[in-house]
C-alpha positions in Angstrom: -10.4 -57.4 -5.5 -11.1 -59.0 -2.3 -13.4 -61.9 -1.7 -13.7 -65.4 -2.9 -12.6 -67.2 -6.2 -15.7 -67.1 -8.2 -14.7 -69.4 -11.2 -13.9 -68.3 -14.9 -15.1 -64.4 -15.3 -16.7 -63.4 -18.4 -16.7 -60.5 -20.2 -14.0 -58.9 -18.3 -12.1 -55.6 -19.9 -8.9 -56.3 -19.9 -8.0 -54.0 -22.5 -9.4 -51.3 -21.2 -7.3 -52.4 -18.2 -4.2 -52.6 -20.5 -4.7 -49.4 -22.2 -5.1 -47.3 -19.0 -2.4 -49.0 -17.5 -4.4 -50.2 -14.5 -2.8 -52.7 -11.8 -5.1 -54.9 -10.3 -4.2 -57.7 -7.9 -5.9 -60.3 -6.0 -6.3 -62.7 -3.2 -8.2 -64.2 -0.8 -9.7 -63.2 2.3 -8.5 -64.9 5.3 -12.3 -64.9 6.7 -11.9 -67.6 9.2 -9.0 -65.7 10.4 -10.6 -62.3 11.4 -14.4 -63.7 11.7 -13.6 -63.6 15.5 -12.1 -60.8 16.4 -14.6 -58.9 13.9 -17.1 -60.2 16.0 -16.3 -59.1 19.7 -16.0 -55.8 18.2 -19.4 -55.6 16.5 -21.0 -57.5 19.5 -18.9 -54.5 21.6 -20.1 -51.7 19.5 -16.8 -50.8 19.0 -17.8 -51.4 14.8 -21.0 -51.0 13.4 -20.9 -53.1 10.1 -24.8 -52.2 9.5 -24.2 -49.0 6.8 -23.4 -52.1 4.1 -27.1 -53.1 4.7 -29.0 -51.0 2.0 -32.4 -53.1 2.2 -34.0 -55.1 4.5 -37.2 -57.2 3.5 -39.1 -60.4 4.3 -38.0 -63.6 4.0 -41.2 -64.1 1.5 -39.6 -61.5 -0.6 -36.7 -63.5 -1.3 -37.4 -64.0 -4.7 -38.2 -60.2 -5.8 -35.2 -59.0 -3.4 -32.5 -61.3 -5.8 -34.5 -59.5 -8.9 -34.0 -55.8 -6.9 -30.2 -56.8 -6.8 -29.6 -58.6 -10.0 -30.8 -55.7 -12.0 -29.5 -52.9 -10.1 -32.7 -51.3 -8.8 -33.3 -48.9 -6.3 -29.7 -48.7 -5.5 -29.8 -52.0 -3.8 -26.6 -53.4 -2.9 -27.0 -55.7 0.4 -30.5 -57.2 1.6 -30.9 -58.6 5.0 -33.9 -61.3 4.8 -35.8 -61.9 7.8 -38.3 -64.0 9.1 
């Protein structure tokens, strides 16, 4: 898992983890570190981070967009609000 520390999980199978015999392992992402250089190669062209984005809606829609994601619908994973 990549990402941020998000606290005490949950609900988390760790059994199942056990029984299958899964590794997992963990740490943070050094954002700060590669915002930069991630950058100049977006702004470049060179990457195009955009196939993440799987909605895009009004900023009015906020509210119903969070709804969309929290309960899985319509495949939505990423919304860009705009103005």
């Amino acid at each position: 898992m990549i990402g941020v520390y998000a606290g005490l999980v949950d609900k988390f199978p760790m059994g199942s983890l056990m029984n299958r015999s899964v590794r997992m392992r963990t740490g943070q992402c050094h954002v700060h570190r590669y915002i930069p250089m991630l950058m100049e190669w977006i702004l470049a062209g060179e990457i195009d981070p955009s196939f993440v984005i799987t909605h895009r809606m009004a900023l009015e829609e906020a509210p119903r967009a969070y709804r969309m994601f929290r309960d899985k619908q319509d495949d939505c994973e990423t919304v860009v609000l705009t103005p």
